[in-house]
LOLOGU-764737 format. One record per atom (N, C-alpha, C, O): x, z, y. Coordinates in steps of 0.02 Angstrom, whole numbers, padded with zeros to 5 digits, always signed. Layout:
XZY/...
END
This chain:
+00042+00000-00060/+00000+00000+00000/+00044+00000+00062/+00084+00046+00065/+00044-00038+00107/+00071-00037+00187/+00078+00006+00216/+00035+00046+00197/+00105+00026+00252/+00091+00077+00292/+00131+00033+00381/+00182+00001+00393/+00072+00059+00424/+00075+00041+00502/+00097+00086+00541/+00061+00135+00550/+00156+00084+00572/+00159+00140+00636/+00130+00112+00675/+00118+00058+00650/+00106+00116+00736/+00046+00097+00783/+00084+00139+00864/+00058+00190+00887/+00129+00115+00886/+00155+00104+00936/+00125+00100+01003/+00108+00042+01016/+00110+00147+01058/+00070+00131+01140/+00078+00160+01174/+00111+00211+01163/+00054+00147+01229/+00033+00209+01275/-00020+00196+01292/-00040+00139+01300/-00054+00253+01301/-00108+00242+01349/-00146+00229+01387/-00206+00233+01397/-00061+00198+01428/-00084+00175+01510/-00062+00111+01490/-00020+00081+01521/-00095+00085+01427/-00065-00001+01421/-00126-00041+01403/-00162-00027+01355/-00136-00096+01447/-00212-00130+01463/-00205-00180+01390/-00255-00202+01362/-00125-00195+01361/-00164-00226+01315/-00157-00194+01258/-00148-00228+01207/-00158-00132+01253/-00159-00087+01198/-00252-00093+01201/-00286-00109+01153/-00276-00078+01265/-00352-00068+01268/-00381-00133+01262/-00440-00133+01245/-00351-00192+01271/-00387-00259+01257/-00361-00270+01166/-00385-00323+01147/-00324-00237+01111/-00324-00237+01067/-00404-00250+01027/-00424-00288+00982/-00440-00189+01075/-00490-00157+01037/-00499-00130+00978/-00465-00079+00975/-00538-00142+00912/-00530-00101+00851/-00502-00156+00810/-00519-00157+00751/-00455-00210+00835/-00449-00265+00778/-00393-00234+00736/-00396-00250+00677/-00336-00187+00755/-00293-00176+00718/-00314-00149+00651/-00294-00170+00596/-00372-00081+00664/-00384-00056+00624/-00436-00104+00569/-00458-00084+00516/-00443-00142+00586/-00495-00181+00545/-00451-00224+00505/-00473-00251+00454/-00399-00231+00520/-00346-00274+00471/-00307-00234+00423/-00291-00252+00366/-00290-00166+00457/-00278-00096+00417/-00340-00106+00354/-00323-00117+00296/-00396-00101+00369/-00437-00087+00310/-00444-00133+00279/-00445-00127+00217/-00452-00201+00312/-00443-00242+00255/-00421-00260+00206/-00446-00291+00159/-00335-00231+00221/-00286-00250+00175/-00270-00181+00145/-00214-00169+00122/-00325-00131+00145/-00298-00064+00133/-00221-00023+00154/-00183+00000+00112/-00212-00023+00211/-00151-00018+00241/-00174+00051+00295/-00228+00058+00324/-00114+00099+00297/-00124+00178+00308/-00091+00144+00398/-00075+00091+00425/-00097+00200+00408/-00092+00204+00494/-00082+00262+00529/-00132+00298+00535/-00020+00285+00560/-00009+00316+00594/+00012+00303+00666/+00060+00269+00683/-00044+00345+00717/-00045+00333+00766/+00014+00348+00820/+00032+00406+00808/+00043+00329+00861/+00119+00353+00903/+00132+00348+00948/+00185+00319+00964/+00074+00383+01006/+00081+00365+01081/+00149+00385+01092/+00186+00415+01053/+00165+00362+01156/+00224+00360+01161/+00269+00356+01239/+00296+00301+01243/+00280+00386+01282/+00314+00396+01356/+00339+00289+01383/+00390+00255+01392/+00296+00282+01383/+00333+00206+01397/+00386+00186+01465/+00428+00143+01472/+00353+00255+01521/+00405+00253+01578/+00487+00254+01531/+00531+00212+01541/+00492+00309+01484/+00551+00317+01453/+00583+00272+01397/+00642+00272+01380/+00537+00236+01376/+00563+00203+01319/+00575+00135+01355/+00598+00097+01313/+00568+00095+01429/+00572+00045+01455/+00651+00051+01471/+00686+00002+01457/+00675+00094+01492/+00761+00111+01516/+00796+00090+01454/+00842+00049+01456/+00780+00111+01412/+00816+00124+01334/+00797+00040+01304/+00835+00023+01259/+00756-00001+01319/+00765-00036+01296/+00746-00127+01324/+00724-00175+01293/+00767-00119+01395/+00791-00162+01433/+00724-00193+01450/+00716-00254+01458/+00658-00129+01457/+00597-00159+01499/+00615-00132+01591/+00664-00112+01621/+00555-00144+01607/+00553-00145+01692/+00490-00073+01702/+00531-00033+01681/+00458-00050+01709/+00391-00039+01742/+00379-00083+01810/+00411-00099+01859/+00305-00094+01780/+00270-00151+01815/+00295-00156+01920/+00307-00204+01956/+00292-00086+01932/+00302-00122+01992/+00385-00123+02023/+00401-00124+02082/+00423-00122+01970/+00507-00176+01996/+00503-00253+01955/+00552-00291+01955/+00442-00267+01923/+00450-00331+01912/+00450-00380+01962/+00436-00359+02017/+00462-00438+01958/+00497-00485+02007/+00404-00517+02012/+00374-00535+01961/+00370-00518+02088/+00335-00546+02082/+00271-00594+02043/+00212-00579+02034/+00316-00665+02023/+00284-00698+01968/+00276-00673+01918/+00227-00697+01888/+00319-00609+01878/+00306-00591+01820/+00223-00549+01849/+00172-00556+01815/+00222-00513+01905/+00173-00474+01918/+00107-00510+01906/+00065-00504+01862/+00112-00548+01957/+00053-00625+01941/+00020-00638+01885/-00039-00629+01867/+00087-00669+01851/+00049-00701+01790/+00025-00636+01721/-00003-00656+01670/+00041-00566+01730/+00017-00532+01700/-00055-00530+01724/-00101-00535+01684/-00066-00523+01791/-00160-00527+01794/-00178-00583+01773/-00234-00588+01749/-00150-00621+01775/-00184-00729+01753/-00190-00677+01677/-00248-00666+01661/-00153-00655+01646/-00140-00653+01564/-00206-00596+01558/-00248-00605+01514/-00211-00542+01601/-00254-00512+01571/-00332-00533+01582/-00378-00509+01550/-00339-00583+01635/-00418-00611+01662/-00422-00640+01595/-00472-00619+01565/-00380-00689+01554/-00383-00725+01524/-00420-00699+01438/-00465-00722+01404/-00357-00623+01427/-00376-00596+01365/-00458-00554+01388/-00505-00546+01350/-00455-00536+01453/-00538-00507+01452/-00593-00539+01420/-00639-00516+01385/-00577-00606+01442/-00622-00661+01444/-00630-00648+01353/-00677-00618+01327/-00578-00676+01322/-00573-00692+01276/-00599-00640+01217/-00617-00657+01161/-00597-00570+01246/-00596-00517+01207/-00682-00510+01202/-00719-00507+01153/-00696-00507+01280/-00772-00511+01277/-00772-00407+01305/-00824-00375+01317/-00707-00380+01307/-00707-00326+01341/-00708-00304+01418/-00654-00309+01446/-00760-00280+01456/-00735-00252+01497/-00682-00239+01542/-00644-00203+01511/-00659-00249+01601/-00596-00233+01615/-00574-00230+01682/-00602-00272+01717/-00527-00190+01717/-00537-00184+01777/-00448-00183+01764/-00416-00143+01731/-00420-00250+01809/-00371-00241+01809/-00315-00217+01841/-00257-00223+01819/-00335-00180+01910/-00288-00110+01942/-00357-00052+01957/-00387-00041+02009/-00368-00021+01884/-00403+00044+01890/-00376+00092+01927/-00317+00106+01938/-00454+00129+01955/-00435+00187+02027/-00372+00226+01987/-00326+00237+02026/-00361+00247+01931/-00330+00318+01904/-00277+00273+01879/-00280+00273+01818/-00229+00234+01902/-00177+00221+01870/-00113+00189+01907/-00129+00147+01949/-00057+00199+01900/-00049+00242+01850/-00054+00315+01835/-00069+00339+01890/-00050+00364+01794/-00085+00428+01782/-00035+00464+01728/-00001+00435+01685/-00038+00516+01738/+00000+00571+01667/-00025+00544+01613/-00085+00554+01605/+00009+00507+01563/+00004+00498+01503/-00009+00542+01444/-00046+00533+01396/+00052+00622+01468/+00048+00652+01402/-00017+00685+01386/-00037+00674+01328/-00060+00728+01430/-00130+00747+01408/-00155+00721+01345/-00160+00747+01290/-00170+00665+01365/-00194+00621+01316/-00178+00598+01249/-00216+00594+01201/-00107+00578+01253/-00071+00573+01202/-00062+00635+01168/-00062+00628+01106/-00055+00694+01187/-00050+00769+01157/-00117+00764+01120/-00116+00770+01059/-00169+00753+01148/-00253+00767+01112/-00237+00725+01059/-00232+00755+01005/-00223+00630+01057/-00227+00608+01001/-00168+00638+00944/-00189+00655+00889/-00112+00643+00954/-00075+00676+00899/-00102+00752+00869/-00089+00783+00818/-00152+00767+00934/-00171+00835+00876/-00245+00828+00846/-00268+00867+00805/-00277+00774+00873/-00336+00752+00813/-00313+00719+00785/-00349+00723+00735/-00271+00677+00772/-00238+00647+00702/-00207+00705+00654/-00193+00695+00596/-00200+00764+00686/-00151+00801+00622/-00226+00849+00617/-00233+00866+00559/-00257+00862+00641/-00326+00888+00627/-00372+00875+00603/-00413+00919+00587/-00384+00791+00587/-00432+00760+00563/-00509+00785+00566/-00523+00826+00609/-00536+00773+00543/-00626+00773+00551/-00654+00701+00590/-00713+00685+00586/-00617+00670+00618/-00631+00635+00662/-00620+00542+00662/-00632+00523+00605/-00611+00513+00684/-00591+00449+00709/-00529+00454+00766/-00530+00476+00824/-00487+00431+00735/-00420+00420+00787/-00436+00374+00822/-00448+00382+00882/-00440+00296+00780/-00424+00239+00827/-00503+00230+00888/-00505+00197+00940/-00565+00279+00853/-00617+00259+00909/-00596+00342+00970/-00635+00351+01017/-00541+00389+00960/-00531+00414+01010/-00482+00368+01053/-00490+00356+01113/-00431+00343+01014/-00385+00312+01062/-00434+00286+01099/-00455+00311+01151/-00463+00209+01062/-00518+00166+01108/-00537+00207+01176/-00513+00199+01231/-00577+00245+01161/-00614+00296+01226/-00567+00305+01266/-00576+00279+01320/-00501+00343+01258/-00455+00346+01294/-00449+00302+01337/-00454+00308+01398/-00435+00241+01297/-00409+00182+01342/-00458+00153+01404/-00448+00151+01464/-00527+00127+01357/-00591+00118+01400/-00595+00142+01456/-00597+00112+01510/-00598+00230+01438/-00595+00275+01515/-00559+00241+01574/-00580+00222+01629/-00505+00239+01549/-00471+00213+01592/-00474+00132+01627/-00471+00124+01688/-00482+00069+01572/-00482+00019+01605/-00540-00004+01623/-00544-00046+01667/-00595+00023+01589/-00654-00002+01592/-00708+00043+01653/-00746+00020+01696/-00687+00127+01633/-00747+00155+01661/-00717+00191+01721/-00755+00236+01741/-00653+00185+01758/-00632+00194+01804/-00613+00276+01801/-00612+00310+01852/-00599+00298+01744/-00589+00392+01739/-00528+00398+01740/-00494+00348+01726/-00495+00459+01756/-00427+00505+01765/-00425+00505+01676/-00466+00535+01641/-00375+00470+01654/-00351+00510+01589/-00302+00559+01576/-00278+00575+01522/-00291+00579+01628/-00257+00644+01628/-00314+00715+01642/-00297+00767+01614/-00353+00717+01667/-00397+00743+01677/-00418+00779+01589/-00414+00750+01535/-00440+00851+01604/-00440+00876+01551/-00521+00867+01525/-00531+00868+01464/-00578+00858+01571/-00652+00850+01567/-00645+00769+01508/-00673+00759+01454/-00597+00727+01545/-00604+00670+01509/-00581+00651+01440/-00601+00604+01405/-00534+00697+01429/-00493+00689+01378/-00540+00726+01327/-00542+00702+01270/-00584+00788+01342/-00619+00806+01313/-00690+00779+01268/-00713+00787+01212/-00708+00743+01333/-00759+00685+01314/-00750+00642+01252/-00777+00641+01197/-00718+00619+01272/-00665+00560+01223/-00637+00589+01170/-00602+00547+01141/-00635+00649+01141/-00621+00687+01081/-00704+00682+01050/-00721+00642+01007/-00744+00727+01077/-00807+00730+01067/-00843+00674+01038/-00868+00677+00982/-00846+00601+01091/-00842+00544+01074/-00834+00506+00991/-00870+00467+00960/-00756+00546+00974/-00745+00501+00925/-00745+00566+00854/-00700+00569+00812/-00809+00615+00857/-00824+00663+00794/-00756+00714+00806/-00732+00731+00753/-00722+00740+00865/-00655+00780+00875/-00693+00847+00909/-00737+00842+00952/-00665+00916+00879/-00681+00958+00921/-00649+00930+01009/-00607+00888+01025/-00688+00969+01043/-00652+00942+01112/-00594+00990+01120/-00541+00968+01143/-00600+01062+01102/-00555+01089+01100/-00482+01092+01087/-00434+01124+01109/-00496+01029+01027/-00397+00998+01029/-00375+00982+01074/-00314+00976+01070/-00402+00971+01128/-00334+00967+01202/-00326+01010+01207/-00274+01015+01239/-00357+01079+01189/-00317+01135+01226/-00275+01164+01165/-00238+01213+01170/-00286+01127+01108/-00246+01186+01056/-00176+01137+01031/-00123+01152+01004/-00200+01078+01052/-00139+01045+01029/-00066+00988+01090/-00040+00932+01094/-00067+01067+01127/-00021+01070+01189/+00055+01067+01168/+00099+01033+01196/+00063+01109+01116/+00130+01132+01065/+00144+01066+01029/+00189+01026+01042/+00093+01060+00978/+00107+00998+00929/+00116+00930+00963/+00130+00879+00933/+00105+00937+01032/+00084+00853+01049/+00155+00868+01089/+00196+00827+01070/+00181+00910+01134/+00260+00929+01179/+00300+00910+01112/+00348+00873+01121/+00287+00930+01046/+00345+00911+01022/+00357+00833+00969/+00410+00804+00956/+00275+00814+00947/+00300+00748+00919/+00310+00704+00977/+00350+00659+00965/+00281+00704+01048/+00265+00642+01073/+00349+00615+01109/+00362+00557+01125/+00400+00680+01116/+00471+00640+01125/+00492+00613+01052/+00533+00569+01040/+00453+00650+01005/+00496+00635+00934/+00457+00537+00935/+00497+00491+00927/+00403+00526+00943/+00381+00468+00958/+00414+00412+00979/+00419+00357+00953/+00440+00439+01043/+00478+00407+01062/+00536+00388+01052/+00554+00334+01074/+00570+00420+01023/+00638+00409+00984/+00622+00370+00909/+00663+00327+00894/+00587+00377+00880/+00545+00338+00814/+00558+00273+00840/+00605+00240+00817/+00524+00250+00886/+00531+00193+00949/+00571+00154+00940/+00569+00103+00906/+00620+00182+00980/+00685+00180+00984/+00709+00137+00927/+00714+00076+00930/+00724+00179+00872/+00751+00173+00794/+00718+00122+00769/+00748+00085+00730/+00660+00109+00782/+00609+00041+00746/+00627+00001+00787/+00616-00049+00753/+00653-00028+00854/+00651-00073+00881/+00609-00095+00943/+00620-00133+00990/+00558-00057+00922/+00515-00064+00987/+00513-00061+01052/+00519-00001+01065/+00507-00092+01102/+00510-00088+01165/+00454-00096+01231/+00461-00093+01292/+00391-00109+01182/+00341-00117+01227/+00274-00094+01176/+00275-00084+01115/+00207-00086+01230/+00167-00080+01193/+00086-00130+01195/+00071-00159+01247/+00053-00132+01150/+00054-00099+01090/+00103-00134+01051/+00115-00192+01064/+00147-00094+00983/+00173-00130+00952/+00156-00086+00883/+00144-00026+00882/+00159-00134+00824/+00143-00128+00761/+00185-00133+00710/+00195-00186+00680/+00217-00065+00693/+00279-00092+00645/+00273-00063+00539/+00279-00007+00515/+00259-00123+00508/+00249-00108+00445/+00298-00096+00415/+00352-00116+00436/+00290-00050+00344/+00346-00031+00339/+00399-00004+00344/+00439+00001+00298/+00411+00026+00424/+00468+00032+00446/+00508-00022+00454/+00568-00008+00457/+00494-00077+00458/+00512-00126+00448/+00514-00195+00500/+00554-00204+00545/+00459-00239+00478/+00435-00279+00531/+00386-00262+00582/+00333-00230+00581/+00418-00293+00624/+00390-00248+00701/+00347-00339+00705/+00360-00396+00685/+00287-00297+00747/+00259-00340+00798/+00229-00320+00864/+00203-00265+00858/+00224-00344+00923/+00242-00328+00966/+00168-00349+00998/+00147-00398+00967/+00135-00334+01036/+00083-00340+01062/+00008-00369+01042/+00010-00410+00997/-00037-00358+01060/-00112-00377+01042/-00123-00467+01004/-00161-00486+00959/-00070-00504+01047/-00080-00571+01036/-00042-00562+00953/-00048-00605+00910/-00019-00522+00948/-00003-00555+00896/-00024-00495+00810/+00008-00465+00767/-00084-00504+00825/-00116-00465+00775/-00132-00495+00697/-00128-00468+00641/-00164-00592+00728/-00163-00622+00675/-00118-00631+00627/-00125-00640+00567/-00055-00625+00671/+00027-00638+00616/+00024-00570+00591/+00053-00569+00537/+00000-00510+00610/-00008-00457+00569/-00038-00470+00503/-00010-00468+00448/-00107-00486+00520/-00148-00497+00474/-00117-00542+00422/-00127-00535+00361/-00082-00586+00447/-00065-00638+00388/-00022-00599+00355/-00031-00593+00295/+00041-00558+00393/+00105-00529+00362/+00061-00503+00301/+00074-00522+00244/+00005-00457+00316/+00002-00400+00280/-00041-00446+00213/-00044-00419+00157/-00060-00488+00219/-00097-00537+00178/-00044-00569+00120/-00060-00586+00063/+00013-00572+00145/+00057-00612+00103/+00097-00661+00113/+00148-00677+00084/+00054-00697+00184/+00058-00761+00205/+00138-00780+00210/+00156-00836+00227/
END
């Protein structure tokens, strides 16, 4: 059976224009999944990205051309410079690493919410009301933001260094195996095929 590390941050529009397709290729092919938000301000230094606003202009540009384009295409929602961003990442990322080690719940429809909040419904995801919601949302006590402050301070640098070691440098990225990495939303179908055989 496969196994997916599942590579993001939070504050990444095409982690949220993904939508639930990753996980739907996960189940298809019976393939496990572990979720790995991840500091992307920090992991861009380390591996020869920019944050968005020292990019050179045209790159700025044609990222909105790219995301009008995947909205369209996705059929999602999307607001592409939301009021709350950019925003504290870790909150959030702390809640999902401690409803993933808590279970009862849905990870990938908390991430979703997470993300939504943010690109779609104009909310603070740092905000503790929201993060709460969005636990609730996806069958999570809401209470794991407040209990999993400890567990989430210490995997979410370990995350990042995982990162690191796999290759990864942007998000979302999808690495099977430990192995083959893939690197953003567009390229989910070559997931699907990898994990198919193709």
């Amino acid at each position: 059976m496969a196994h997916i590390d599942y590579y993001f941050t939070v504050l990444s529009p095409w982690a949220y224009l993904a939508g639930d397709r990753m996980e739907k290729i996960a189940a298809k092919h019976g393939a496990t999944v572990t979720y790995k938000p991840l500091d992307i301000m920090a992991l861009f230094p380390r591996t020869g990205g920019q944050p968005l606003g020292e990019r050179p202009p045209a790159r700025q540009n044609y990222r909105l051309q790219e995301l009008a384009r995947w909205q369209k295409a996705t059929g999602l929602p999307l607001n592409a410079k939301p009021a709350h961003w950019p925003t504290n990442a870790a909150p959030a990322s702390y809640a999902i690493i401690g409803a993933q080690s808590a279970g009862g719940g849905d990870v990938g429809a908390l991430v979703r919410a997470i993300l939504r909040a943010s690109w779609a419904e104009d909310r603070d995801i740092a905000e503790d009301a929201v993060i709460k919601s969005c636990l609730e949302s996806a069958g999570f006590d809401p209470a794991i933001a407040d209990t999993s402050l400890l567990a989430g301070a210490e995997t979410y640098p370990r995350n990042l260094e995982d990162a690191v070691e796999a290759g990864v440098f942007g998000s979302p990225t999808y690495v099977v195996d430990g192995a083959e990495v893939f690197w953003g939303q567009d390229r989910l179908d070559m997931l699907d095929s990898f994990l198919a055989g193709a």
